[in-house]
N, C-alpha and C positions, 0 to 999 in steps of 0.2 A: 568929778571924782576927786577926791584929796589926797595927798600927796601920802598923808599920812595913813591913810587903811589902802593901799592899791592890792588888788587879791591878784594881778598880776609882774607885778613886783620881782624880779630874780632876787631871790635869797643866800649870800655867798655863803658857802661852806667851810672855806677858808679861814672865816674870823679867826680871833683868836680865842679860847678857849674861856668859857666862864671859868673865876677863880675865886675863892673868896675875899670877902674885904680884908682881912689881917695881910694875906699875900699882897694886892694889891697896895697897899699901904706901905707894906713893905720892900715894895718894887721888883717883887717875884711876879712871875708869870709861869703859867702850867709848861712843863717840857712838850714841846713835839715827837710826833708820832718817829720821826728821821734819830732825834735825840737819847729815845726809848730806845730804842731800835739801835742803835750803835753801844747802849752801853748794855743793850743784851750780849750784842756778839763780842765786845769786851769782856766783860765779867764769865762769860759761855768758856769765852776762850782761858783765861786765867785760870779758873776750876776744874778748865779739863788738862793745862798743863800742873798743876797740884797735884790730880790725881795722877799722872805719867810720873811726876817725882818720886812722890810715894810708891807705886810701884816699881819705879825702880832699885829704891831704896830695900824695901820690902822683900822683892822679887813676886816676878810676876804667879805662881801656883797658889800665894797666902791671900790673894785676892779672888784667882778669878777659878778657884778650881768649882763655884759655881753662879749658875746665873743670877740666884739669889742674892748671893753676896755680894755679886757686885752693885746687883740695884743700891742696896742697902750703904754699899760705901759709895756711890756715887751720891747718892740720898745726903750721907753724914758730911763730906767734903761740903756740899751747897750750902748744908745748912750752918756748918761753923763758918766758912768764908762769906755767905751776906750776914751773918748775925755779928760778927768781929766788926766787920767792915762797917758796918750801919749804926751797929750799935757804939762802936768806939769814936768815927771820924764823921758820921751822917750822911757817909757817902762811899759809894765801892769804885773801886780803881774805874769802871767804865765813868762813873758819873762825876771822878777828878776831870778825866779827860774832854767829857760834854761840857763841863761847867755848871753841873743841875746837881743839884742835895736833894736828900728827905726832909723834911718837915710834917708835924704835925699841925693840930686845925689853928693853932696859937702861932705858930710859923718860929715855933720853937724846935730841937734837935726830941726824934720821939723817943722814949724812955723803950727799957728793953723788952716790957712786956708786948710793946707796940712791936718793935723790931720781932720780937719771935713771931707773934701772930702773922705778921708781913712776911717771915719765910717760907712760913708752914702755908700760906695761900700760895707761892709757888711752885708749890707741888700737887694741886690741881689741877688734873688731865686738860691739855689744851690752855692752860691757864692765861700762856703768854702771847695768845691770840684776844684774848678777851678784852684787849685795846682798843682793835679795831674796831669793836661792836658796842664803846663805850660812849656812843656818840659824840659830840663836840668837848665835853668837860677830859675825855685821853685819861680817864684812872678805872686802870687795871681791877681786876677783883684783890690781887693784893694789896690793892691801896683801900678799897673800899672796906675788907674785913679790918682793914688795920688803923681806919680814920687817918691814913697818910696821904702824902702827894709830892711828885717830886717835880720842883720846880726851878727855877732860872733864873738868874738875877736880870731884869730887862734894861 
């Protein structure tokens, strides 16, 4: 049997991630799943100390006197803080702190209509699980609807 076709074989799941050539060449490599993941709870947490300012600022009755309104201003704060963030710097305060940007498929900074699309897919139910069921390549349905990816300098 050759070394080369063994059908038993362990196959690591570990590798690293397919990337495209542009990344590659560029010496990016796909964030991990730890990376993802840290600049969720970064950015999670920034958004919701926004919203605490605002409300205080505000006062708390002009917000939450229903449940609707507040989806809707929690909704509003997401979306101007990743569309600022991403669209101005290519990167939101989590992804300063990992060291990983957006890029689109050129491994250029994505233009804004990318950035919206990329918001607005985070506002699908479960969205920010849909990581973990993206097999080895780790993009998000927000990256996918947005042709983005956020990557790392290796």
């Amino acid at each position: 049997m050759s070394d080369e076709h063994n059908p038993y074989q362990v196959v690591s799941r570990v590798s690293a991630a397919p990337i495209p050539t542009a990344y590659a060449q560029a010496g990016y490599e796909a964030a991990g799943y730890g990376r993802r993941f840290a600049n969720y709870l970064i950015d999670s947490t920034i958004a919701g100390m926004i919203k605490v300012a605002i409300i205080i600022v505000v006062g708390r009755s002009a917000i939450y006197h229903s449940p609707l309104k507040d989806v809707f201003f929690t909704f509003a704060i997401i979306m101007v803080y990743y569309i600022m963030m991403e669209g101005l710097f290519g990167a939101t305060v989590g992804k300063f702190v990992t060291g990983t940007r957006v890029v689109d498929n050129e491994d250029q900074p994505p233009g804004w209509g990318s950035i919206i699309v990329r918001t607005l897919g985070r506002c699908i139910p479960f969205e920010p699980f849909s990581i973990f069921f993206s097999g080895e390549d780790r993009i998000a349905w927000h990256d996918r609807l947005s042709e983005t990816r956020v990557v790392r300098k290796s």
